[in-house]
C-alpha positions in Angstrom: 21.9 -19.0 14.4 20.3 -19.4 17.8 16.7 -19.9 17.9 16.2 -16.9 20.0 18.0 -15.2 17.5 16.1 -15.9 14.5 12.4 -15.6 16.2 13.7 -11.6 17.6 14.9 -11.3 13.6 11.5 -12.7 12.4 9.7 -10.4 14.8 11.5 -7.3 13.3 11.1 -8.2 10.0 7.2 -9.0 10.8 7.2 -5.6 12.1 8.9 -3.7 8.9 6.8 -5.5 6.3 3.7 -3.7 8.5 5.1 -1.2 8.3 5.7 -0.3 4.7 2.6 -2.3 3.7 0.4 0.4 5.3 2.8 3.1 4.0 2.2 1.1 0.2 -1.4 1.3 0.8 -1.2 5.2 1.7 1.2 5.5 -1.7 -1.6 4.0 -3.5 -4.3 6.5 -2.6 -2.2 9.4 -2.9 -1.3 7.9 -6.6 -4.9 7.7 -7.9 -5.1 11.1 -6.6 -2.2 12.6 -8.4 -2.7 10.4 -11.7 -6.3 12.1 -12.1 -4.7 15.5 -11.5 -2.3 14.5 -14.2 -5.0 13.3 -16.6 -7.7 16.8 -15.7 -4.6 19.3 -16.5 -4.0 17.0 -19.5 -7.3 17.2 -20.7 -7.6 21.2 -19.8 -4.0 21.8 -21.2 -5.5 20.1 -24.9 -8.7 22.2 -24.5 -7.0 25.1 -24.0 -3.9 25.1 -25.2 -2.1 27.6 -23.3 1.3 27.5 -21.9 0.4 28.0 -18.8 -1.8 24.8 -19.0 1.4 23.0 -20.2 3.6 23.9 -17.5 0.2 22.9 -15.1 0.2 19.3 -17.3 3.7 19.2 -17.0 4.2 19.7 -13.6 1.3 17.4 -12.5 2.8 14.5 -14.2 6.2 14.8 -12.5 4.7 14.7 -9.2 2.2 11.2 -10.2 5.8 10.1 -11.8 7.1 10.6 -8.5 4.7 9.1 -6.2 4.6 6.1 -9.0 8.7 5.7 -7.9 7.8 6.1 -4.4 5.2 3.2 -4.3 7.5 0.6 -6.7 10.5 1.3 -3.8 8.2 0.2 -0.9 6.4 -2.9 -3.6 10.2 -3.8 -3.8 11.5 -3.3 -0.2 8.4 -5.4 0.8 9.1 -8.3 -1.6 12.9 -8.1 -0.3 11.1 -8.6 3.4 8.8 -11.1 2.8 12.0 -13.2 1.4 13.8 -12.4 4.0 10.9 -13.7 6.3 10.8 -16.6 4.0 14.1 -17.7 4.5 14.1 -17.0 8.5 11.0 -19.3 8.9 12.8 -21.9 6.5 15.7 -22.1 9.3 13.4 -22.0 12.2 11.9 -24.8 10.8 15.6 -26.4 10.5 16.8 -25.4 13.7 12.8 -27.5 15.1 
C-alpha cells in the first residue's frame, strides 16, 4: 500500500476511534444514571412489594442492561480500531 494510502486510512481511523471514544464516554454517564434507577426501583420494589413496583424494577433493569450492551459494542469497536491503527502505523513504519 502506497504511503499516501495508509496515512489517509490512518487519518480515518484516528478520526473513528474519536469518535466512539466520546460516544463511550457519553454511554458511561448515561450507564451510572440508569444503573442507580435500577438499584432505587429495586430497593422501593423490596420495600413495597407491589407489582407495580416490580414491573418499575423490572423495566429499569432492561434499559441499564441495554445501555451496559450499548457501551461493551463501542469498548469493542474501539479496541478493533486501535488494532487496526496499530497495524497501519506498523506498515508506515515498514513502508519509512
Amino acid at each position: 500500500m502506497r504511503r499516501s494510502m495508509l496515512e489517509r486510512s490512518l487519518s480515518d481511523v484516528h478520526a473513528r476511534l474519536v469518535k466512539a471514544r466520546a460516544e463511550l464516554a457519553v454511554l458511561d454517564e448515561q450507564l451510572i444514571v440508569l444503573d442507580e434507577a435500577a438499584d432505587d426501583t429495586r430497593i422501593r420494589s423490596l420495600v413495597s412489594e407491589t407489582p407495580m413496583a416490580t414491573h418499575e424494577h423490572t423495566d429499569a433493569k432492561r434499559h441499564a442492561d441495554a445501555a451496559r450492551r450499548a457501551r461493551d459494542a463501542v469498548a469493542a469497536s474501539i479496541a478493533d480500531l486501535e488494532r487496526r491503527q496499530d497495524e497501519l502505523l506498523d506498515r508506515l513504519v515498514v513502508e519509512t
